[in-house]
C-alpha positions in Angstrom: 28.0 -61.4 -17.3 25.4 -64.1 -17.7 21.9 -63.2 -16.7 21.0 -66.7 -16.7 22.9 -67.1 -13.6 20.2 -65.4 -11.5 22.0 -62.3 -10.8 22.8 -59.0 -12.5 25.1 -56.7 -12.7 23.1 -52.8 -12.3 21.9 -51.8 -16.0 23.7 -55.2 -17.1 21.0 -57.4 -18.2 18.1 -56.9 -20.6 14.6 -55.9 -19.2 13.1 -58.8 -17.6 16.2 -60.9 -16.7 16.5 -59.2 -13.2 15.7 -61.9 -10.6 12.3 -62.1 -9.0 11.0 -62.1 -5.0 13.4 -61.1 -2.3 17.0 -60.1 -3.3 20.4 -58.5 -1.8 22.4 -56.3 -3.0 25.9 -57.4 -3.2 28.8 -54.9 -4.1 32.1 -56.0 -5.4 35.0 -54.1 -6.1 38.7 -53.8 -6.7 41.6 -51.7 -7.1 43.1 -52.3 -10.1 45.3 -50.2 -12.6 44.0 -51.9 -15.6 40.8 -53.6 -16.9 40.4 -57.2 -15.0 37.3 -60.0 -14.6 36.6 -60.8 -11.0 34.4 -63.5 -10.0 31.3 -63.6 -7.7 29.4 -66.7 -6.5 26.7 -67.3 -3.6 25.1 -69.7 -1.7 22.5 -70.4 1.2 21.7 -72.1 3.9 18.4 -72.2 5.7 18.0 -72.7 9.3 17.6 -76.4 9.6 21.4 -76.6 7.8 19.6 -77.6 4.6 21.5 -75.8 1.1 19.1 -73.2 -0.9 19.4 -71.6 -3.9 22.8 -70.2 -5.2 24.8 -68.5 -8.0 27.6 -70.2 -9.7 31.0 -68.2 -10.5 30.0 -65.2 -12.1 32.0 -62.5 -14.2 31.9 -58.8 -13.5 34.3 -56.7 -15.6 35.5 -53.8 -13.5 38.4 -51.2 -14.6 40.2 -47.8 -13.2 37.0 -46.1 -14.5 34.8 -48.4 -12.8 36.2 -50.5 -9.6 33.4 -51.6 -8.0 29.6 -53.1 -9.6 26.1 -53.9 -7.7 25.1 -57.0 -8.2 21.5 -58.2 -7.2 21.2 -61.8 -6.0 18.4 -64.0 -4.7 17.4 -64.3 -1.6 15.0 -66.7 0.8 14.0 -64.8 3.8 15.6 -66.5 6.7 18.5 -68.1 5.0 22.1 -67.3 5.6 23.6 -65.7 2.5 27.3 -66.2 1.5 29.0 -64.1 -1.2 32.6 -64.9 -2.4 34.4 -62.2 -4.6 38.0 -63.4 -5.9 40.3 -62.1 -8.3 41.9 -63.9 -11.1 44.9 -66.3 -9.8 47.7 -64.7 -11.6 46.7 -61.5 -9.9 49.5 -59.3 -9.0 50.7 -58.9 -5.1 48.6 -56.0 -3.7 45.9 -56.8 -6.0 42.8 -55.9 -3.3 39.3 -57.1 -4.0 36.3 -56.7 -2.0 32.7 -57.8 -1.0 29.8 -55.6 0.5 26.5 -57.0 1.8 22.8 -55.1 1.6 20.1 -56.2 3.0 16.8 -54.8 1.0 16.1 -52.1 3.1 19.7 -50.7 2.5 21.5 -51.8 5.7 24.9 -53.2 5.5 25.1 -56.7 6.6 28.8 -57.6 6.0 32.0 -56.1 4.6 35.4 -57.5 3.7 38.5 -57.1 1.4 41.5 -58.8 0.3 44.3 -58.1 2.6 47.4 -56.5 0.1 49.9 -58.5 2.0 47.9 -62.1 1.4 49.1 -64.3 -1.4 47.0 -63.3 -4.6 44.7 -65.9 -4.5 42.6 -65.2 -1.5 39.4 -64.4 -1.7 36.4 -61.8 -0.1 33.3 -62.9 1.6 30.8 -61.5 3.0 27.7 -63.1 4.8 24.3 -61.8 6.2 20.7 -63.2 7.1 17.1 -60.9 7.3 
């Protein structure tokens, strides 16, 4: 997990490395039957169309024992917020990963998972503006 990339995994980064201002809480999650690396990555886009800040593909490490991680990313008030979870590419059929949305105050602004029956190398995404 790189805390340089502006986002951090819940009790994943050192003291200080969480990002500052307004921020989302984005969940991601999996079903898996062994230890696997799923990606997330972000990106805005204010009102006028113009691109804002963003978060490059990310690493989470999630397992049996732990299938899902918070993840807190940036956010500019009034921008539209887009998360992508995927899965590694040789991920088995029926592999499922997901992607839920918080805005600060707790509410949940978006929701989706991998459909089972897709080819393994779809991804979720959620999206969400306060």
């Amino acid at each position: 997990m790189s805390c340089a990339a502006a986002a951090c995994v819940v009790g994943g980064c050192a003291s200080g490395t969480t990002p500052t201002g307004p921020t989302m809480d984005v969940t991601v999650s999996t079903m898996t039957d062994a230890p696997v690396t799923i990606y997330f990555d972000a990106r805005q886009r204010g009102r006028s169309g113009v691109a804002g800040r963003g978060v490059p593909p990310t690493p989470v490490e999630l397992s049996p024992e732990r299938p899902s991680a918070v993840v807190t990313v940036p956010y500019d008030p009034g921008s539209w917020l887009r998360v992508r979870v995927a899965g590694p590419a040789d991920r088995p059929t029926g592999h499922i990963v997901g992607c839920e949305l918080r805005a600060t105050d707790g509410r949940l602004l978006a929701v989706d998972a991998t459909d089972p029956f897709d080819p393994p190398d779809e991804d979720a995404s959620c999206a969400g503006s306060e």
